[in-house]
C-alpha positions in Angstrom: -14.2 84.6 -74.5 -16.3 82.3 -77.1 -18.6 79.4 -75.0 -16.7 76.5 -77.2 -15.8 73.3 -74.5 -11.2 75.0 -75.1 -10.2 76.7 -72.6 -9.5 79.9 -74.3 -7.3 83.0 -72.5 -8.9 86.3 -73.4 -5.9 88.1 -74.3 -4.2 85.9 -76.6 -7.0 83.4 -78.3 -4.5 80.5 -77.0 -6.1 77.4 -76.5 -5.5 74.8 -74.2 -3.1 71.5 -75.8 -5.3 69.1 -74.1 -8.2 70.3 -76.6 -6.3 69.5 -79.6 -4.5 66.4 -78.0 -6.2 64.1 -75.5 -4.1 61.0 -76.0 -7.0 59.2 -78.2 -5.1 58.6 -81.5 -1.5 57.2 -80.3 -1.3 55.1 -83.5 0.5 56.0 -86.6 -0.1 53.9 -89.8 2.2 53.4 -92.8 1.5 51.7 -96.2 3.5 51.1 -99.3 4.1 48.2 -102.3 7.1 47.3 -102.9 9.1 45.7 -105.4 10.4 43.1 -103.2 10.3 42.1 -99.7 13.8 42.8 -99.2 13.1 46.7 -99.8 10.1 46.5 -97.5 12.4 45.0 -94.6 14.7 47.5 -95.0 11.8 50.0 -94.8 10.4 48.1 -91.8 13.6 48.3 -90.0 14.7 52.4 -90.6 10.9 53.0 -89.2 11.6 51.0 -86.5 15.0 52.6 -85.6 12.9 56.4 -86.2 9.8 54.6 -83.4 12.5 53.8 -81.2 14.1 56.9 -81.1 11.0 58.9 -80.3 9.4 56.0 -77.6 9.6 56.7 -74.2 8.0 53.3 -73.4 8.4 50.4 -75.4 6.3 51.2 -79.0 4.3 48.5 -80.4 5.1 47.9 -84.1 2.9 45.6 -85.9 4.1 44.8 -89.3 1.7 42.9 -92.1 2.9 42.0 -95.8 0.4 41.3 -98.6 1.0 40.1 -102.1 -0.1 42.3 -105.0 0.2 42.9 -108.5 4.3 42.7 -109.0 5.4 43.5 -105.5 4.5 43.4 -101.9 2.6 45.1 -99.8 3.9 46.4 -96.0 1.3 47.8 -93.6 2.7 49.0 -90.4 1.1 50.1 -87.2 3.0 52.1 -84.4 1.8 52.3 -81.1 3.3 54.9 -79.3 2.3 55.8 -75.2 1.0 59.1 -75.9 -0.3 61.0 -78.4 2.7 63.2 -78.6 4.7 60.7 -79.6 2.7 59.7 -82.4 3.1 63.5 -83.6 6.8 63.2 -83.3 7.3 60.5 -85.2 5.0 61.6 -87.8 6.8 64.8 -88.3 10.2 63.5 -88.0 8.4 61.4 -91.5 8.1 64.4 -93.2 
């Protein structure tokens, strides 16, 4: 068994989950420009529907918009409970 901080098992080099997650980064970003506002709303909302699907407490979204060249800009924060969630939704993303 190596002397890292995981808790390794000797026979099968598993680690344990709470090396790897331990519920420090329960925020999941997003940014994209846009043509319009109107597409980034619709974006806003279908990410919001995909938050709420994975939340098992109330997920704080935090929407910004920013003018650019030609289009707008949407930045979005989700705030998920735990860390797992954040993975969720990030992988249900891909």
């Amino acid at each position: 068994m190596s002397k890292n901080s995981a808790d390794e098992t000797p026979v099968c080099c598993c680690i344990d989950v709470g090396t790897i997650m331990d519920n420090t980064d329960c925020t999941a970003s997003y940014s994209r420009v846009f043509a319009t506002r109107a597409e980034a709303d619709e974006t806003l909302a279908a990410l919001t529907a995909k938050a709420r699907d994975v939340e098992s407490e109330p997920c704080q979204i935090v929407p910004r918009y920013t003018d650019e060249n030609g289009g707008v800009r949407l930045d979005i924060d989700f705030i998920f409970a735990c860390q797992a969630e954040t993975m969720i939704f990030q992988l249900g993303l891909r």
